[in-house]
C-alpha positions in Angstrom: 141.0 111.3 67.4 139.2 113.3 70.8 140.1 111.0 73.6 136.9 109.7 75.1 135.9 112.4 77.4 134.1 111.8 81.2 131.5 114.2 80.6 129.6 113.1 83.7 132.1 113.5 85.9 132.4 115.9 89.6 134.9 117.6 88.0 134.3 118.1 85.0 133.7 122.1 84.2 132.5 122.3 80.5 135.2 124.4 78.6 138.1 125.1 81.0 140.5 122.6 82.8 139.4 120.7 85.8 140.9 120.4 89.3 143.0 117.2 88.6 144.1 118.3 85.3 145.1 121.7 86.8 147.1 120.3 90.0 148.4 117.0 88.3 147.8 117.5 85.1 145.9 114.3 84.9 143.8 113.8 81.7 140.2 111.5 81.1 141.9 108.6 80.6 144.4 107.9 83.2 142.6 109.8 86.0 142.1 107.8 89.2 139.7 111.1 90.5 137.3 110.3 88.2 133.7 110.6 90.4 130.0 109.8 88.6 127.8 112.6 89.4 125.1 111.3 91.8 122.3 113.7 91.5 122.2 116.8 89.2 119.8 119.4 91.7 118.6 123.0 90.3 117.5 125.0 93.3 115.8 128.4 92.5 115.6 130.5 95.3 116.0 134.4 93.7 115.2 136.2 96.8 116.8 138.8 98.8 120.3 138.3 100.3 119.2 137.2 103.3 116.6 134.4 101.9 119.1 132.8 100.0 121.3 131.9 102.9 118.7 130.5 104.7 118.2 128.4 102.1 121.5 126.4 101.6 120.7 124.0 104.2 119.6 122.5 101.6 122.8 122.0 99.8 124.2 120.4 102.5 121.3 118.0 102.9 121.9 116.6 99.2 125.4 116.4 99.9 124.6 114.4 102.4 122.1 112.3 100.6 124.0 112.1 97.0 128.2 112.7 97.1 129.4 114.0 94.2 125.8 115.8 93.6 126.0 118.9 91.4 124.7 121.3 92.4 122.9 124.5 90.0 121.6 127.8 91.9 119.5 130.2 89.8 119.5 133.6 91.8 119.3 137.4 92.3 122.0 137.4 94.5 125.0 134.8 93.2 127.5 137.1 95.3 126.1 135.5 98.0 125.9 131.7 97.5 128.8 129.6 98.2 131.4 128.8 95.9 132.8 125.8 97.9 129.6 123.8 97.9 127.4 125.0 94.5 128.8 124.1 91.4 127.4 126.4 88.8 125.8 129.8 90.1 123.7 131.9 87.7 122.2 134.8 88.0 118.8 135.4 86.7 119.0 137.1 83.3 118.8 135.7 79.7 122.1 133.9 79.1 121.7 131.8 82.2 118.2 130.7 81.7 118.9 129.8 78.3 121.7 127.3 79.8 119.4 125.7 82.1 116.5 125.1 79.7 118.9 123.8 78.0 119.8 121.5 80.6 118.7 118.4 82.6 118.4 117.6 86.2 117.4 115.0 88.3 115.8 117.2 90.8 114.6 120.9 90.2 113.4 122.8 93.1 111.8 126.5 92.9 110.8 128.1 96.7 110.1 131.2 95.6 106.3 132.1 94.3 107.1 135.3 91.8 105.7 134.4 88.2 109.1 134.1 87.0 110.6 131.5 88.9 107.2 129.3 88.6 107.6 129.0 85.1 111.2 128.3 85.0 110.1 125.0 87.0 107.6 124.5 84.8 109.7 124.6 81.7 113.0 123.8 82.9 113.3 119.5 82.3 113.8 117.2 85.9 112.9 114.3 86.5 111.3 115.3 90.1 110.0 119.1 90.7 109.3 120.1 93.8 108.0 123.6 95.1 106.3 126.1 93.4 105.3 125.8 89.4 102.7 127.7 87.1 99.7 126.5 85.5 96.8 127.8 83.8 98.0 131.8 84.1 98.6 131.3 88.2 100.9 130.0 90.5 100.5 126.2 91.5 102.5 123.8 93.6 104.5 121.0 91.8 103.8 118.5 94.8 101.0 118.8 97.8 104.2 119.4 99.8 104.2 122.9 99.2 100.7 123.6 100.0 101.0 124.8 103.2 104.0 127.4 102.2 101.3 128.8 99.7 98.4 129.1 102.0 100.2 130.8 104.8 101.7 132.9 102.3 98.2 134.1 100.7 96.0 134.6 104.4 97.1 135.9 107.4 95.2 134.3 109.4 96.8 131.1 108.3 100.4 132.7 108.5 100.0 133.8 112.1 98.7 130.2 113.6 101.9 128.9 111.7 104.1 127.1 113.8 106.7 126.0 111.4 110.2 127.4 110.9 111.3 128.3 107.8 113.6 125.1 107.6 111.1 123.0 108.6 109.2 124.0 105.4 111.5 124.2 102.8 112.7 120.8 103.8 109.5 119.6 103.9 108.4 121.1 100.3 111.7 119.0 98.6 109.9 115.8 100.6 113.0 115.7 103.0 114.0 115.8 106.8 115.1 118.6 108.5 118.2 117.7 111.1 120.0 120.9 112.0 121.7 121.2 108.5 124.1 124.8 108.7 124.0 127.8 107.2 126.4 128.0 104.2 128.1 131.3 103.7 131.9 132.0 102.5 133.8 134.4 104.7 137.0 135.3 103.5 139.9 134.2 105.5 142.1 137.2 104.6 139.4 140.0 105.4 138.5 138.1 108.4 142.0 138.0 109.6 141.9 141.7 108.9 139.3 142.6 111.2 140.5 141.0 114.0 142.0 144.0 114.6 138.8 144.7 116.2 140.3 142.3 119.6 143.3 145.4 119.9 141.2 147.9 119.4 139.0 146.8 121.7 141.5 146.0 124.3 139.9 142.5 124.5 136.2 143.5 125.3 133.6 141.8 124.3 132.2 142.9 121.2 129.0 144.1 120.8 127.9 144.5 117.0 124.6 146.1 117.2 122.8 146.4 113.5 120.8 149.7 113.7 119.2 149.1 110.1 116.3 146.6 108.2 116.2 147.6 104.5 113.3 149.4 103.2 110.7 147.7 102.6 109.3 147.4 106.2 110.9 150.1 108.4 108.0 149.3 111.4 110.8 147.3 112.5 113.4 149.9 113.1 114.5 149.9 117.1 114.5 153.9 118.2 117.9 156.1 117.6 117.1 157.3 121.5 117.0 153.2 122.6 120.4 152.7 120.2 122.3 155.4 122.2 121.1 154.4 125.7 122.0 150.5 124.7 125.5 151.8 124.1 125.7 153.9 127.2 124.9 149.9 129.3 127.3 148.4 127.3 130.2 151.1 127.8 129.3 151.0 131.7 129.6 147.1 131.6 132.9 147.2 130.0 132.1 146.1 126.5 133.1 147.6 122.8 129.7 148.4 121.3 130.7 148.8 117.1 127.9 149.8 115.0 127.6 147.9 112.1 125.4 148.3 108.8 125.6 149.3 104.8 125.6 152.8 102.7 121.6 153.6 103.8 122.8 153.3 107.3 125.7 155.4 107.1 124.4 158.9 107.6 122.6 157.5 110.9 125.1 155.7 112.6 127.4 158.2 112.2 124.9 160.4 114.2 124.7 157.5 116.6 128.7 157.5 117.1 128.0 160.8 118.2 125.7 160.5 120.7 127.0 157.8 122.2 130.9 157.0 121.9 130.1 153.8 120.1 132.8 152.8 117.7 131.9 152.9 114.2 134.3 151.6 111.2 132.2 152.8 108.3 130.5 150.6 105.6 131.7 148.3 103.4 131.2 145.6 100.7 129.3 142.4 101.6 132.3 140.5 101.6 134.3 142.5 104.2 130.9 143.1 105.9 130.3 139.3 106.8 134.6 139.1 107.6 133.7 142.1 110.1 130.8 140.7 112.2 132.9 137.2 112.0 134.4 139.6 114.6 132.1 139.8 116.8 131.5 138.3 120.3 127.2 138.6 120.0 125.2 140.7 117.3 121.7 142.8 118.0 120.2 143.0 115.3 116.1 143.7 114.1 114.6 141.3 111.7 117.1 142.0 108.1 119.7 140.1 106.3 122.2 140.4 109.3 120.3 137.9 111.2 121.6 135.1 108.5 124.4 136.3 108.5 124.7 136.4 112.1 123.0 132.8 112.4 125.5 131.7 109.1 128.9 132.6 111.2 127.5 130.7 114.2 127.4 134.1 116.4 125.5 134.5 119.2 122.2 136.8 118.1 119.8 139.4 119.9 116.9 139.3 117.3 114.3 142.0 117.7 111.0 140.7 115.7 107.5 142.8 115.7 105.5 142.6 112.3 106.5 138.9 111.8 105.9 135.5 113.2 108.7 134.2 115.8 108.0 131.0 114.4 109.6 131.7 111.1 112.8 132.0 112.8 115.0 129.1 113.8 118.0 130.0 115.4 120.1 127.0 116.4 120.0 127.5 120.3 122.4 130.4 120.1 120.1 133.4 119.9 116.9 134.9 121.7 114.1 136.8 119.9 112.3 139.7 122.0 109.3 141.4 121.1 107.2 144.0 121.9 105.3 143.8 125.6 102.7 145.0 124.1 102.0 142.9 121.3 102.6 144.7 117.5 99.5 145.7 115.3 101.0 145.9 111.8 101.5 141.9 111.3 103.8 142.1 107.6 102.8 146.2 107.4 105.1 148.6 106.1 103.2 151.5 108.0 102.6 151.5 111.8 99.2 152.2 113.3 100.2 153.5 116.2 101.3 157.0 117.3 104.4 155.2 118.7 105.8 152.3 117.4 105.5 149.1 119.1 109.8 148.8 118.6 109.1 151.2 121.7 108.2 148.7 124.0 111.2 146.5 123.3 113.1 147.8 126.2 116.7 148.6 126.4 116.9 146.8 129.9 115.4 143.6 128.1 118.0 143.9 125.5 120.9 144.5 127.8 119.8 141.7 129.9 119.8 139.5 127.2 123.1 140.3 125.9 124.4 139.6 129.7 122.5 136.2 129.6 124.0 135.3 125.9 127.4 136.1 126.8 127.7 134.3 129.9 125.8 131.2 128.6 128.7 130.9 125.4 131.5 131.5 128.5 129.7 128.1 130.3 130.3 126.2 126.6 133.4 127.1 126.4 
């Protein structure tokens, strides 16, 4: 006879052994690890890589709120969710889904507004939904919480008088408190270690990751080659190690930038060893992309350069500063640029180098 199994317990992992049983070969019935789960929680954030990490505050909230929650995340990106503190992590395609119809959950929580991931929330069975849901052939919100994230998200006008970070409202959406909940984001202890190398070969500078790139979808916030090469010239003459960072579509350019200005430049990488790499770093610069939560993640001083986007959107936990054009930007969330010279122009490389000065001295006072 099947020994009566804990179904519903933390550890359990559906087919393979569990942590106890693995370590002390402890079984169901004389296990003194045995935990109730508190709260089974879907959260479907999809998104790019840089979305989802801004997202797992949230997972830390319910830990927070429910030990021994468990914790499903249903994404385009499971590379970049963390291991240590989600429990299942599935990737949006046809097996997964299956399992989590197929499921049940306490709490079931969709932030993202593509027709896809509203009908999973509409379908998928919880006992509480919150975000965004489909009904009647449109997109709908599962709460009034969520309003506002939908209306800022359909008018400009109502996006650009926002004065809510993106915490703030994803908080607010699952009816909860925002109270300075982390980043989440697994860096890898050996790769890490690895690029510590950077300290020798730096001779102990300070080091000064600048992020030349910002994807392709808006490229009206790329900072001017001309302005990267005389930011690296300041930073050589005040005795820092400038390294330019980015992936494969930025190697062809900062390879030209290595050139022009002597700035070190160690090549590109896989995300893994990318995030161990700017663990590295003393302060990162850095236009609006997916390095900035990274950056923000790792707890790394941050010189964000924002034009086509509300500053309000961005919350940085006190240990970066966002500059923007003098002279105002014209393309709010545009992919093309109305003017003969971009407004990234009149972000200055003085302002930046200032503010990498400023950055640096203020984490020297902390520590």
């Amino acid at each position: 006879m099947i020994e009566p199994l804990k179904f519903n317990c933390f550890h359990f992992k559906g087919h393979i052994p569990c942590t106890p049983n693995k370590l002390h070969s402890k079984t169901c019935t004389n296990c003194d690890e045995y935990r109730p789960i508190s709260k089974r929680i879907l959260i479907v954030k999809l998104g790019a890589i840089g979305d989802v990490i801004r997202t797992s505050p949230l997972v830390v909230k319910f830990h927070q709120l429910y030990p021994y929650c468990h914790i499903t995340w249903v994404t385009h990106s499971p590379e970049i969710v963390s291991q240590k503190y989600v429990n299942t992590i599935y990737r949006f395609d046809f097996p997964s889904i299956y399992a989590v119809l197929h499921a049940k959950f306490d709490i079931a929580i969709n932030l993202d507004k593509e027709p896809e991931a509203c009908a999973l929330l509409k379908d998928v069975d919880a006992t509480e939904k919150y975000g965004f849901t489909w009904n009647d052939n449109h997109i709908d919100i599962a709460t009034p919480s969520a309003e506002h994230k939908l209306i800022t998200g359909l008018f400009d006008q109502n996006s650009k008088e926002n004065t809510r970070h993106y915490l703030n409202e994803i908080f607010e959406i699952c009816h909860l408190q925002f109270n300075n909940e982390p980043y989440l984001l697994d860096n890898d202890s050996l790769l890490a270690s690895k690029w510590m190398s950077l300290k020798k070969t730096s001779n102990a500078k300070p080091i000064i990751g600048l992020n030349t790139g910002c994807g392709k979808r808006w490229t009206t916030r790329l900072w001017p080659n001309e302005y990267w090469v005389e930011l690296v010239n300041k930073l050589l003459a005040y005795d820092y190690f400038p390294v330019l960072l980015g992936g494969e579509a930025e190697d062809e350019n900062n390879l030209i930038l290595a050139k022009l200005s002597g700035a070190y430049y160690p090549g590109y990488f896989s995300l893994k060893e990318f995030i161990a790499l700017t663990s590295n770093c003393d302060l990162v610069v850095t236009q609006v992309s997916m390095m900035m939560h990274i950056v923000t993640a790792l707890k790394v001083p941050l010189v964000l350069m924002n034009n086509i986007f509300n500053r309000n959107e961005f919350y940085l936990y006190n240990i970066g500063v966002i500059l923007e054009p003098s002279t105002g930007c014209d393309c709010y969330y545009g992919n093309t640029c109305k003017r003969e010279n971009s407004c990234m122009h009149d972000i200055s490389v003085e302002k930046v180098s200032e503010s990498i000065v400023n950055l640096l001295n203020s984490k020297k006072s902390i520590n």
